[in-house]
Biopython code that builds the backbone (N, CA, C, O; Angstrom):
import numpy as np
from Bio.PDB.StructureBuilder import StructureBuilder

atoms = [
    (1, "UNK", "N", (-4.473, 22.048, -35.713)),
    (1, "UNK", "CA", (-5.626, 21.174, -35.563)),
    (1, "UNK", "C", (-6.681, 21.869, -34.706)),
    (1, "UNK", "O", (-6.443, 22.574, -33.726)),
    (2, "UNK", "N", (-7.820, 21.589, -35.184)),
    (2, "UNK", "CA", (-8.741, 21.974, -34.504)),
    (2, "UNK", "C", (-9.167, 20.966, -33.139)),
    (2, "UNK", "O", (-8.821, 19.798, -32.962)),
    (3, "UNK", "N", (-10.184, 21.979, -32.092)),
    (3, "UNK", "CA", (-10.658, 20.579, -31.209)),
    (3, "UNK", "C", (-11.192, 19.699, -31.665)),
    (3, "UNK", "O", (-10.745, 18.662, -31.174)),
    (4, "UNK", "N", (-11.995, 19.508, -32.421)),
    (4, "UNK", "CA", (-12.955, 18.822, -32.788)),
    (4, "UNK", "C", (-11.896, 17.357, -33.812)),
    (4, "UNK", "O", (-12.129, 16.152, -33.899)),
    (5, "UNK", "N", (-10.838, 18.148, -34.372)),
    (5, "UNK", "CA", (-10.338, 17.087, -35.160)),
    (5, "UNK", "C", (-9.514, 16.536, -33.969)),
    (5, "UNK", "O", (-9.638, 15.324, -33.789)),
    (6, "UNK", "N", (-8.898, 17.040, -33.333)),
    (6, "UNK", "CA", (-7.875, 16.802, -32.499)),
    (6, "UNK", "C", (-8.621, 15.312, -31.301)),
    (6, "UNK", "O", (-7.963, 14.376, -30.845)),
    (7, "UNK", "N", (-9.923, 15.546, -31.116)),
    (7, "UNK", "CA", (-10.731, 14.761, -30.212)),
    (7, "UNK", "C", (-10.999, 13.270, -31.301)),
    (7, "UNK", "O", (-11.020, 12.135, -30.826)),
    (8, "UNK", "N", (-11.177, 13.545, -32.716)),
    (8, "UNK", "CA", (-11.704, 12.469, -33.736)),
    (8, "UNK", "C", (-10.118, 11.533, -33.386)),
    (8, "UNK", "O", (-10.080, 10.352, -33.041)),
    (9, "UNK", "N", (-9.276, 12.170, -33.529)),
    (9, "UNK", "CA", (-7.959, 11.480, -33.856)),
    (9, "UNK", "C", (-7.854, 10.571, -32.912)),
    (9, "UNK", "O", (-7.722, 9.386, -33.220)),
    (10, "UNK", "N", (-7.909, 11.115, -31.182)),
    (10, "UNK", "CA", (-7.599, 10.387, -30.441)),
    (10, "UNK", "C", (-8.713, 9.429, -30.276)),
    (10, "UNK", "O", (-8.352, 8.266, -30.096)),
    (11, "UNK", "N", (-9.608, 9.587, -30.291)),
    (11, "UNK", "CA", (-11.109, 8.447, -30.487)),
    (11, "UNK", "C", (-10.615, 7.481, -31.256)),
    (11, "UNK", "O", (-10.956, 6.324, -31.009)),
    (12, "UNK", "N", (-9.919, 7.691, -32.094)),
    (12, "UNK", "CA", (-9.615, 6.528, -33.194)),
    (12, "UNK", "C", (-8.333, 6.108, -32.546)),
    (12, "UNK", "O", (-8.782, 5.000, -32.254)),
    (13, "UNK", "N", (-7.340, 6.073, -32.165)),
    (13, "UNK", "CA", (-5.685, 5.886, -31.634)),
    (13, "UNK", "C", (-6.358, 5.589, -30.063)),
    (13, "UNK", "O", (-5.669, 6.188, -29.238)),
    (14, "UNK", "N", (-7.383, 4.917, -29.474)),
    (14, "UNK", "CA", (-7.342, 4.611, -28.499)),
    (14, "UNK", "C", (-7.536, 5.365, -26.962)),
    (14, "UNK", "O", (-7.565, 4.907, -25.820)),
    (15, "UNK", "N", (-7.630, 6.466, -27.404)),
    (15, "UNK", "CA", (-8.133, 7.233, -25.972)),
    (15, "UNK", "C", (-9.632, 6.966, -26.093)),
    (15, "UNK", "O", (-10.097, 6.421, -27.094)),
    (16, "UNK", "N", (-10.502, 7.420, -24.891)),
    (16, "UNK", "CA", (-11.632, 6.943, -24.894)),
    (16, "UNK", "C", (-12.165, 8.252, -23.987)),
    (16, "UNK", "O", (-11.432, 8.881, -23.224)),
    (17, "UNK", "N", (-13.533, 8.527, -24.211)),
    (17, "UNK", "CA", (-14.169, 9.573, -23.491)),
    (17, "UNK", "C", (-14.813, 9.057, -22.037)),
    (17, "UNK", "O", (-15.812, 8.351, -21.896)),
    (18, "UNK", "N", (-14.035, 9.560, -21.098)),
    (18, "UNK", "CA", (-14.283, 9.400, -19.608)),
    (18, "UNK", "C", (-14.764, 10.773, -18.610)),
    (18, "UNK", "O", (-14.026, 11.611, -18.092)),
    (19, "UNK", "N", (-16.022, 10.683, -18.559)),
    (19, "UNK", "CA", (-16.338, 12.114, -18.302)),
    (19, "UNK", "C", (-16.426, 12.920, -19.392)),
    (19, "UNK", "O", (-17.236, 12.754, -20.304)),
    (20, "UNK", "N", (-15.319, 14.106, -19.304)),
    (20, "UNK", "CA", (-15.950, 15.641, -20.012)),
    (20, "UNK", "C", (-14.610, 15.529, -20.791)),
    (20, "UNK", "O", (-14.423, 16.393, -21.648)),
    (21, "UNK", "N", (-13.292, 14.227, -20.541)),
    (21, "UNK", "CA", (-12.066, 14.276, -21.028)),
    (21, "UNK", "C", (-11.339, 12.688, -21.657)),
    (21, "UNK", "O", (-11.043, 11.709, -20.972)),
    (22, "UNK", "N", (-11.262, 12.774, -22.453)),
    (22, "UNK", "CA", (-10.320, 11.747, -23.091)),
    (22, "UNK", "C", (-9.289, 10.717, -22.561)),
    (22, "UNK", "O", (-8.113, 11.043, -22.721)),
    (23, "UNK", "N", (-9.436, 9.994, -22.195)),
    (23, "UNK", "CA", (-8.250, 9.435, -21.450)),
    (23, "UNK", "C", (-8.116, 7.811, -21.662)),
    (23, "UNK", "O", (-8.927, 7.034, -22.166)),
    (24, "UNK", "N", (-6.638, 7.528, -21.028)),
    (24, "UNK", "CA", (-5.999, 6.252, -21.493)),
    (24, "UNK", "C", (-6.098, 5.832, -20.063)),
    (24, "UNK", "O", (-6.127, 6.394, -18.968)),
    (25, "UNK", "N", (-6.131, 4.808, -20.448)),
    (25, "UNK", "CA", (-6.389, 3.817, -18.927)),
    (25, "UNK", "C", (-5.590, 2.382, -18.704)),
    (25, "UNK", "O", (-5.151, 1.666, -19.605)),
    (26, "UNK", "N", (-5.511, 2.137, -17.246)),
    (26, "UNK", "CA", (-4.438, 1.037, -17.008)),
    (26, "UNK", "C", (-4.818, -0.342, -17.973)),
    (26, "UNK", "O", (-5.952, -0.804, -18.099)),
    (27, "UNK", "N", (-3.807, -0.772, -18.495)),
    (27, "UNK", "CA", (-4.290, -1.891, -19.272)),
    (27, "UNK", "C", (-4.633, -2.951, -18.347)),
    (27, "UNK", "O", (-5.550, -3.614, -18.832)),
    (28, "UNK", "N", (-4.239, -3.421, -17.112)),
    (28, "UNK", "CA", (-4.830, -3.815, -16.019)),
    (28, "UNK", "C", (-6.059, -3.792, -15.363)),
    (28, "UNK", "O", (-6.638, -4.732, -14.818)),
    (29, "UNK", "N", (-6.482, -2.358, -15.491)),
    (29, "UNK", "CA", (-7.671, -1.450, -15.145)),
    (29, "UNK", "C", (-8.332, -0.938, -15.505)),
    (29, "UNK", "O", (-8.468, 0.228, -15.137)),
    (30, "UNK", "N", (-9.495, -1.741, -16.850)),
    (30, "UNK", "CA", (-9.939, -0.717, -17.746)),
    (30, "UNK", "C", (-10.626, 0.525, -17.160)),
    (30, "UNK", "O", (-10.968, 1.384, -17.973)),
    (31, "UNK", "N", (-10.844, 0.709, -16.016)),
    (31, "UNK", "CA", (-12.245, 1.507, -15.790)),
    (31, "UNK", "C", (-11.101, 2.658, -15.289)),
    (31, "UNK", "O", (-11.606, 3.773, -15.155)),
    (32, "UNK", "N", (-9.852, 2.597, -15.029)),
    (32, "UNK", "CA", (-8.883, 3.707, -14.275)),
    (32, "UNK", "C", (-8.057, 4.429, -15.459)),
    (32, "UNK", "O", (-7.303, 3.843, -16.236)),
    (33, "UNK", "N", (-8.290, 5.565, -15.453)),
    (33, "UNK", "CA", (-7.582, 6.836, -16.299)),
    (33, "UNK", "C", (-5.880, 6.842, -15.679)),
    (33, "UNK", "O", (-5.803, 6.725, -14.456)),
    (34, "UNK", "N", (-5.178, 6.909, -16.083)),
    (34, "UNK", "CA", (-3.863, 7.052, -15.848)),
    (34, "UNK", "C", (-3.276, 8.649, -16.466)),
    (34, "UNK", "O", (-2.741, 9.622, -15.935)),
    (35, "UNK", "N", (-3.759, 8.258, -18.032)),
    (35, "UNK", "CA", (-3.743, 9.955, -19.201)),
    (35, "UNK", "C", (-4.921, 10.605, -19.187)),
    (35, "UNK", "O", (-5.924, 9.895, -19.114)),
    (36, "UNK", "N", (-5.063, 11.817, -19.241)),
    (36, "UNK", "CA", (-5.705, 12.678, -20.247)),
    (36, "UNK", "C", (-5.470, 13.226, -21.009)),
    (36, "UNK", "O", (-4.283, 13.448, -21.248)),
    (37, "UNK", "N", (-6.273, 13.635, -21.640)),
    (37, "UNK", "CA", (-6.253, 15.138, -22.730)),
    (37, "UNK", "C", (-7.269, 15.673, -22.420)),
    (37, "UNK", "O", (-8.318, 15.029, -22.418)),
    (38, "UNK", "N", (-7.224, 17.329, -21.987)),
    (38, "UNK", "CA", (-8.094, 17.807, -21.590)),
    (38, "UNK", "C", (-8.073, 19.145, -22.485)),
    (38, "UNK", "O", (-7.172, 19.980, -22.562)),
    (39, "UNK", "N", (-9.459, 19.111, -23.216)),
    (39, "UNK", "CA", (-9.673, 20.043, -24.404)),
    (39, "UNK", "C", (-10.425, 21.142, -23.736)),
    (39, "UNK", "O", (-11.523, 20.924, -23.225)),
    (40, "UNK", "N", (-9.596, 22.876, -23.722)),
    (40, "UNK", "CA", (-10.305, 23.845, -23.482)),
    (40, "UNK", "C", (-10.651, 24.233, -24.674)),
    (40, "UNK", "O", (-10.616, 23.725, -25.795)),
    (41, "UNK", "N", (-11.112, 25.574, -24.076)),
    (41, "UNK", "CA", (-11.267, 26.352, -25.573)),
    (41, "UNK", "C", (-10.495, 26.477, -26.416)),
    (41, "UNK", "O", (-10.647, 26.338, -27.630)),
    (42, "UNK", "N", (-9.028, 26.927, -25.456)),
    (42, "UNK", "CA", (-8.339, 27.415, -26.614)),
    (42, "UNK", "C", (-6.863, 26.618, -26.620)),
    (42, "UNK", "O", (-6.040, 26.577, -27.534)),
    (43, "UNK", "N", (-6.818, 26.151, -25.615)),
    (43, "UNK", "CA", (-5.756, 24.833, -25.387)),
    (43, "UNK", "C", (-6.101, 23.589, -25.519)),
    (43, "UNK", "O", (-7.260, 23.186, -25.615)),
    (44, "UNK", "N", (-4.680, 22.643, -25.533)),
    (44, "UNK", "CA", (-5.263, 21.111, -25.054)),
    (44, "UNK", "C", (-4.217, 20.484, -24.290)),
    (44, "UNK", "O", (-3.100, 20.362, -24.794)),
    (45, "UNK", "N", (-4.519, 19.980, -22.861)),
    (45, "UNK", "CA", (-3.673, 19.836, -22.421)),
    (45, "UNK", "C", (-3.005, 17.956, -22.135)),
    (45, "UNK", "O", (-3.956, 17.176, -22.085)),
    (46, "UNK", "N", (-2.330, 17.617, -22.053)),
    (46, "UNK", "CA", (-1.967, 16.444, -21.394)),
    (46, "UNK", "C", (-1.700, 16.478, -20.044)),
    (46, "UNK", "O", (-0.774, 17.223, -19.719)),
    (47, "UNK", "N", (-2.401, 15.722, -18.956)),
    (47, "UNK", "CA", (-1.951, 15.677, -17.780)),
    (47, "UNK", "C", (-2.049, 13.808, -17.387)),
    (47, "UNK", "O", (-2.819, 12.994, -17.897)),
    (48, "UNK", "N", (-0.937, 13.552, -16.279)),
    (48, "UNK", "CA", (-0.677, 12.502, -15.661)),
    (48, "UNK", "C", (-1.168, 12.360, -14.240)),
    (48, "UNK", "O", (-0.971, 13.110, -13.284)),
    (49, "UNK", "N", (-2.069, 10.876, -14.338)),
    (49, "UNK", "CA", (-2.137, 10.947, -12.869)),
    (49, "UNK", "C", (-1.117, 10.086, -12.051)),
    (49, "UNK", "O", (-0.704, 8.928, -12.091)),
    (50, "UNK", "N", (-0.897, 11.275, -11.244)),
    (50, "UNK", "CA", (0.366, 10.336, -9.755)),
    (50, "UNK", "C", (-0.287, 9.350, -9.397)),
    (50, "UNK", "O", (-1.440, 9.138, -9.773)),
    (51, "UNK", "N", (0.649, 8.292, -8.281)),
    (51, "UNK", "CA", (-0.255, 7.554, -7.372)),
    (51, "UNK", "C", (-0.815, 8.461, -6.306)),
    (51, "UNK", "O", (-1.550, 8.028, -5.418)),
    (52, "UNK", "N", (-0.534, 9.454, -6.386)),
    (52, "UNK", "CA", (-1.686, 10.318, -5.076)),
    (52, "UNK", "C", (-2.819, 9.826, -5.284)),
    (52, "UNK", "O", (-3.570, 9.220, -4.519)),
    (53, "UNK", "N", (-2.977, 10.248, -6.896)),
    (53, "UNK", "CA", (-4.316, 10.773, -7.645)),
    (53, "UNK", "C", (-4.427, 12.230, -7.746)),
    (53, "UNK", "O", (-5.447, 12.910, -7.637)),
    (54, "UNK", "N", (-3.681, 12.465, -7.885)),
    (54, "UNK", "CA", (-3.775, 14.190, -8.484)),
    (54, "UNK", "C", (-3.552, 14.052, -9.946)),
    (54, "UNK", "O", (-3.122, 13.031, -10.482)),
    (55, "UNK", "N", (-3.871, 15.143, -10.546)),
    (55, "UNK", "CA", (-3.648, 15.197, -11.958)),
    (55, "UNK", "C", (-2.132, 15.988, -11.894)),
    (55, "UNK", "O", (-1.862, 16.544, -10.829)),
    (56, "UNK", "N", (-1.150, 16.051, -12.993)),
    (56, "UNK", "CA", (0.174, 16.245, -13.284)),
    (56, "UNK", "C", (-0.251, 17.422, -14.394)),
    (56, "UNK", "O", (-1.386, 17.043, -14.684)),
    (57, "UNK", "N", (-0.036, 18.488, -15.093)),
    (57, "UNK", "CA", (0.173, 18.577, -16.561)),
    (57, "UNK", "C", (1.388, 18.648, -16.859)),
    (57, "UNK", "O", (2.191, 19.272, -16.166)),
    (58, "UNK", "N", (1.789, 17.845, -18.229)),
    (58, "UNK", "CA", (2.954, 17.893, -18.465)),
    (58, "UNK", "C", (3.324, 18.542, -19.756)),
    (58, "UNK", "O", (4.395, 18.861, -20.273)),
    (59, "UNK", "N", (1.713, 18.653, -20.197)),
    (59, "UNK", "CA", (1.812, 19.166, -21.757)),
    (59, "UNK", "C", (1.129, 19.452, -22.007)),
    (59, "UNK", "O", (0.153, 18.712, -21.888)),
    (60, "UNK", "N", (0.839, 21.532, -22.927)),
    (60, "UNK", "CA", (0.129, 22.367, -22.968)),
    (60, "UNK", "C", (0.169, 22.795, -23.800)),
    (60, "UNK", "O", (1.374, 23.034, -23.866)),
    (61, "UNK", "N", (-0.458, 23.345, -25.099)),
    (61, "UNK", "CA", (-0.438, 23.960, -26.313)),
    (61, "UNK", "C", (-1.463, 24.415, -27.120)),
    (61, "UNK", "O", (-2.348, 23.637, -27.474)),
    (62, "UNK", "N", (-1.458, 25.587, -27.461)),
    (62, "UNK", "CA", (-3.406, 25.697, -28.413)),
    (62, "UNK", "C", (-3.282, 25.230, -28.863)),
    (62, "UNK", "O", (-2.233, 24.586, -28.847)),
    (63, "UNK", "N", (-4.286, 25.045, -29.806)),
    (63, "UNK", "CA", (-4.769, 24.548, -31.233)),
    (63, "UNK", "C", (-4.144, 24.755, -32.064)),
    (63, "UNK", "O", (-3.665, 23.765, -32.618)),
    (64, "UNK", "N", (-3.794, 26.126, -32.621)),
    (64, "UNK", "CA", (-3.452, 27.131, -33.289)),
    (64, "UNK", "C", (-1.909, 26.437, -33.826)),
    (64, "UNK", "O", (-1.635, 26.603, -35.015)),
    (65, "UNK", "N", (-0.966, 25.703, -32.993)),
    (65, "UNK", "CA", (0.420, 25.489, -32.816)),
    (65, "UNK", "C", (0.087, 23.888, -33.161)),
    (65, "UNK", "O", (0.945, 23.241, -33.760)),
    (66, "UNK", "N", (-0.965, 23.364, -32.838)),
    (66, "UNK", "CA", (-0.781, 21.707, -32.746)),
    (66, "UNK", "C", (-1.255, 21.420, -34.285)),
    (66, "UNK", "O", (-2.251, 21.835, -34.878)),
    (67, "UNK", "N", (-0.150, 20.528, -34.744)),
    (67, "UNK", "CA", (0.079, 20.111, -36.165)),
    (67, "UNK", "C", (-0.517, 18.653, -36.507)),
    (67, "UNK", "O", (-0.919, 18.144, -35.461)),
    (68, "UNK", "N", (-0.683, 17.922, -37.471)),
    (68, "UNK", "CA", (-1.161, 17.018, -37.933)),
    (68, "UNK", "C", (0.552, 16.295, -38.532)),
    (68, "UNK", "O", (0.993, 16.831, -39.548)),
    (69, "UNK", "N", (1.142, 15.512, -38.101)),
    (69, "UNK", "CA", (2.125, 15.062, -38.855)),
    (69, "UNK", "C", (1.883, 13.745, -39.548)),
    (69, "UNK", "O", (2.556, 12.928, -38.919)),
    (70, "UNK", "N", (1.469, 13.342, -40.196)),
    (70, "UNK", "CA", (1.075, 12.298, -41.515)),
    (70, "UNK", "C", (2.251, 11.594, -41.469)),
    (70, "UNK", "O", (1.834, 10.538, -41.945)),
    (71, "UNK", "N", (3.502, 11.382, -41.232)),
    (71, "UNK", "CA", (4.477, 10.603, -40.795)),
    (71, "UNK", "C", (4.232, 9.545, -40.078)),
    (71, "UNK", "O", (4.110, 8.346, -40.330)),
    (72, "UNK", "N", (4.161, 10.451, -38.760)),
    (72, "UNK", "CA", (4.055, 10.051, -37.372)),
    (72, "UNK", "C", (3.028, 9.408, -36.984)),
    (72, "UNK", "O", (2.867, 8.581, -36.086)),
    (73, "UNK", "N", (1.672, 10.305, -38.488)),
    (73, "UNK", "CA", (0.277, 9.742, -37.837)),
    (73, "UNK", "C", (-0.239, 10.147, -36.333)),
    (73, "UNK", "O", (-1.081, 9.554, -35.657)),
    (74, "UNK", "N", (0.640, 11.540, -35.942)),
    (74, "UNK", "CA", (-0.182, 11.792, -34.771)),
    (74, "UNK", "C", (0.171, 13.243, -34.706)),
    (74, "UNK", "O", (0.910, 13.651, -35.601)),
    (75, "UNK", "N", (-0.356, 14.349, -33.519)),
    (75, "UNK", "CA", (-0.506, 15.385, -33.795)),
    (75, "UNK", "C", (0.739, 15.989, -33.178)),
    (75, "UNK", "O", (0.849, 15.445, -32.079)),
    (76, "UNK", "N", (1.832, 16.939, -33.370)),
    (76, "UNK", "CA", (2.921, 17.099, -32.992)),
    (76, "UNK", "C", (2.611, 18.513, -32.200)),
    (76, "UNK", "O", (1.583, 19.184, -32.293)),
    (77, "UNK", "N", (3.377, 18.691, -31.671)),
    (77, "UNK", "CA", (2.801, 20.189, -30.362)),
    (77, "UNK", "C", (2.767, 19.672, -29.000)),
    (77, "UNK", "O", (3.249, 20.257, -28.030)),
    (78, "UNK", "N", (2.127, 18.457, -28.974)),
    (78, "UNK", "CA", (1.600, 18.197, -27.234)),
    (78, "UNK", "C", (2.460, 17.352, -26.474)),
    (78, "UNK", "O", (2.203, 17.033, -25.313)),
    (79, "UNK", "N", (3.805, 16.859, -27.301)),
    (79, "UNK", "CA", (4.640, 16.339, -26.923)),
    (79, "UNK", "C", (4.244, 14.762, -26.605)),
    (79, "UNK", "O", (4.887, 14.093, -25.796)),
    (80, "UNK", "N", (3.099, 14.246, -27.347)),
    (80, "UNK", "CA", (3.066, 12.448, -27.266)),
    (80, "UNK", "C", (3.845, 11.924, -27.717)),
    (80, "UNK", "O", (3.694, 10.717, -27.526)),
    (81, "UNK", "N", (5.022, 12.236, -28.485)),
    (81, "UNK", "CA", (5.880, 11.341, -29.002)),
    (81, "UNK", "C", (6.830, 11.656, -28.414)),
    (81, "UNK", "O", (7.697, 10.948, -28.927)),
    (82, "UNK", "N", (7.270, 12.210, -27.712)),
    (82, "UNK", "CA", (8.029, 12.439, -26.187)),
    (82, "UNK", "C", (7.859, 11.996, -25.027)),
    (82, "UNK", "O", (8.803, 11.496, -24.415)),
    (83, "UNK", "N", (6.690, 12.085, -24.524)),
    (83, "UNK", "CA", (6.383, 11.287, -23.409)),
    (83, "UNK", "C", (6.803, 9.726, -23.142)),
    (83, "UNK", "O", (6.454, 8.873, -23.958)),
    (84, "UNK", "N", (7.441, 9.429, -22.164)),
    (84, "UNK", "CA", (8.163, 8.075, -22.298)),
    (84, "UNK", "C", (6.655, 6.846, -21.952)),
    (84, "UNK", "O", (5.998, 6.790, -20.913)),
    (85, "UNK", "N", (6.545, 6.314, -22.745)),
    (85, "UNK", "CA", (5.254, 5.259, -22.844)),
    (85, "UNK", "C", (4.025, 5.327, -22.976)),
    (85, "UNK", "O", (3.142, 4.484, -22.821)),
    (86, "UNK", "N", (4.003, 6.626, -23.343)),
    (86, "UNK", "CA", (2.715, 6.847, -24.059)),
    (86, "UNK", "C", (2.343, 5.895, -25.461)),
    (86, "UNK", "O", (1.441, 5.118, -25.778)),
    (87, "UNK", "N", (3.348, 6.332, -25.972)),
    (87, "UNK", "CA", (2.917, 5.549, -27.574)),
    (87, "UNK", "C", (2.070, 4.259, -27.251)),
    (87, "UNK", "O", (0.953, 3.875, -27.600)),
    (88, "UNK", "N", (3.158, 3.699, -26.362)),
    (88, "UNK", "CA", (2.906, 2.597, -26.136)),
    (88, "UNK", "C", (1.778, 1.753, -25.538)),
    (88, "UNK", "O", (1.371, 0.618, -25.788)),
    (89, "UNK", "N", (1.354, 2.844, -24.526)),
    (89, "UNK", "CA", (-0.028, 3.147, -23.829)),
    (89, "UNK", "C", (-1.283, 3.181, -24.884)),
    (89, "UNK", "O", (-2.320, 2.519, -24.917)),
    (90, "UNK", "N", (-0.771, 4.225, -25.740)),
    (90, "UNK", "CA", (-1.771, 3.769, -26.836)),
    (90, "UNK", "C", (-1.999, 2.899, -27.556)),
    (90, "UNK", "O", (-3.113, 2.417, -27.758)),
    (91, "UNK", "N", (-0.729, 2.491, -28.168)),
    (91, "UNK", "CA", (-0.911, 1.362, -28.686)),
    (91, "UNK", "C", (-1.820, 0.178, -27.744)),
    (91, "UNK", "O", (-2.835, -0.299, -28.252)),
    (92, "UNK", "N", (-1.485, -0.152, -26.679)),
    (92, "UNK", "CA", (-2.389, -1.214, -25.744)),
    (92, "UNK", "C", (-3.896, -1.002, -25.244)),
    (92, "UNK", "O", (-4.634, -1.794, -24.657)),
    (93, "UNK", "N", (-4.175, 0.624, -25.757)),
    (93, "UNK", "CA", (-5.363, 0.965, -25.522)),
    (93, "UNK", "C", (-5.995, 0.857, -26.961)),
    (93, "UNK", "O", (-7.152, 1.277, -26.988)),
    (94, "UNK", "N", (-5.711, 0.586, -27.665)),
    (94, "UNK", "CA", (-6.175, 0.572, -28.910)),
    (94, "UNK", "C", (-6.432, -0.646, -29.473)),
    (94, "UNK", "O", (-7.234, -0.996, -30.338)),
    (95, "UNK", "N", (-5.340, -1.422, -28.620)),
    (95, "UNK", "CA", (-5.817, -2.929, -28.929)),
    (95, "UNK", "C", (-6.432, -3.550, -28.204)),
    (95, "UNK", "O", (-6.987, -4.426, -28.867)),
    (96, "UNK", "N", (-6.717, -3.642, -27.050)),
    (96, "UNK", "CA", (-7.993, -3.627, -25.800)),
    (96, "UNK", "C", (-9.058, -3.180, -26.843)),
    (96, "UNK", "O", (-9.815, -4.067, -27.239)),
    (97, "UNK", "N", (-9.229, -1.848, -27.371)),
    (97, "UNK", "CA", (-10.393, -1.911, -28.028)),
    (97, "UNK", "C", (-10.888, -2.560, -28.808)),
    (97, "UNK", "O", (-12.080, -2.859, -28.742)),
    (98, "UNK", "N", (-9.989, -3.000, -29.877)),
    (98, "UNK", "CA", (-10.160, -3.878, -30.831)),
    (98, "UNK", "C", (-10.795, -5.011, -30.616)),
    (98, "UNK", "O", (-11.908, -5.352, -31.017)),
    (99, "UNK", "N", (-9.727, -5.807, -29.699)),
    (99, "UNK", "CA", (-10.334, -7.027, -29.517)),
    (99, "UNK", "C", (-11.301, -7.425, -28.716)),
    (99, "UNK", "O", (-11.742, -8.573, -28.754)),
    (100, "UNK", "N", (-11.800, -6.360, -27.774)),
    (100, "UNK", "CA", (-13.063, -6.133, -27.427)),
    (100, "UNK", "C", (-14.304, -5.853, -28.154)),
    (100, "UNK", "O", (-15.419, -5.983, -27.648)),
    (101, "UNK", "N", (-14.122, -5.533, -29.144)),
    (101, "UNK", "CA", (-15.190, -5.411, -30.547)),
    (101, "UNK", "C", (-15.089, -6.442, -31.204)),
    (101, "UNK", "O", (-15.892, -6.513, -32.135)),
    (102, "UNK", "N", (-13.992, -7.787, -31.009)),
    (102, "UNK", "CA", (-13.936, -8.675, -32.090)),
    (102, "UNK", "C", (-15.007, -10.003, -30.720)),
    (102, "UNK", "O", (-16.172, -10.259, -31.025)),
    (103, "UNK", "N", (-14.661, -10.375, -29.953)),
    (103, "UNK", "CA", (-15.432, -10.677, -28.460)),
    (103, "UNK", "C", (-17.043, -10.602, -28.700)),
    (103, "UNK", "O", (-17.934, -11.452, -28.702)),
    (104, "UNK", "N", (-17.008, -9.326, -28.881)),
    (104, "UNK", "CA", (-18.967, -9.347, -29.070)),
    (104, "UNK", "C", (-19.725, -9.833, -30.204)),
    (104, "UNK", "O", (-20.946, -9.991, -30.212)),
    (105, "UNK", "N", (-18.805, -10.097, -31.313)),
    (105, "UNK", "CA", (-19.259, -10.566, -32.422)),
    (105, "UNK", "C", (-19.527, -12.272, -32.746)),
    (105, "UNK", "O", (-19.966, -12.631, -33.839)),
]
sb = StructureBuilder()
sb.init_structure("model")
sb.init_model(0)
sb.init_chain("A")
sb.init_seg("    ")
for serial, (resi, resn, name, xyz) in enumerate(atoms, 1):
    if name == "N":
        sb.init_residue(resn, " ", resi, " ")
    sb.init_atom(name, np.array(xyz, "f"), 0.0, 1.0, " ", f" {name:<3s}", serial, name[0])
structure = sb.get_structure()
């Protein structure tokens, strides 16, 4: 996957652009990042924030390696379907969005 597709995907599955990086946020807290994905040039990484507030990375991989799995419906390499509650994270960030678009109408 490329960046550019790799950024469309998660735009759509509920991450949201915060700053210069992608991220999932407390369903409690819309305005607080918990995930990222942070797209370099030639990597993309996943990092966690502690309660410090430091960033974590837990998951690192180019482009080059990160796959599109049409199964799964999500991109395999960066280890989101490993991460324990992510999915799930998304899933609740995705539906926060939703029904926040259904609200204004």
């Amino acid at each position: 996957m490329t960046k550019d597709e790799l950024q469309t995907w998660a735009l759509a599955n509920g991450w949201q652009l915060m700053g210069e990086h992608l991220c999932l946020v407390k369903p409690t807290r819309a305005t607080e990042a918990i995930v990222r994905m942070v797209l370099k040039a030639t990597v993309a990484q996943i990092e966690i924030k502690k309660p410090s507030g430091k960033w974590d990375k837990v998951a690192s991989e180019s482009y080059a390696k990160i796959t599109y799995d049409d199964h799964a419906e999500m991109p395999m390499g960066l280890g989101l379907a490993t991460i324990s509650g992510l999915t799930m994270l998304m899933r609740d960030n995705k539906d926060r969005q939703a029904f926040s678009k259904l609200s204004k109408i």
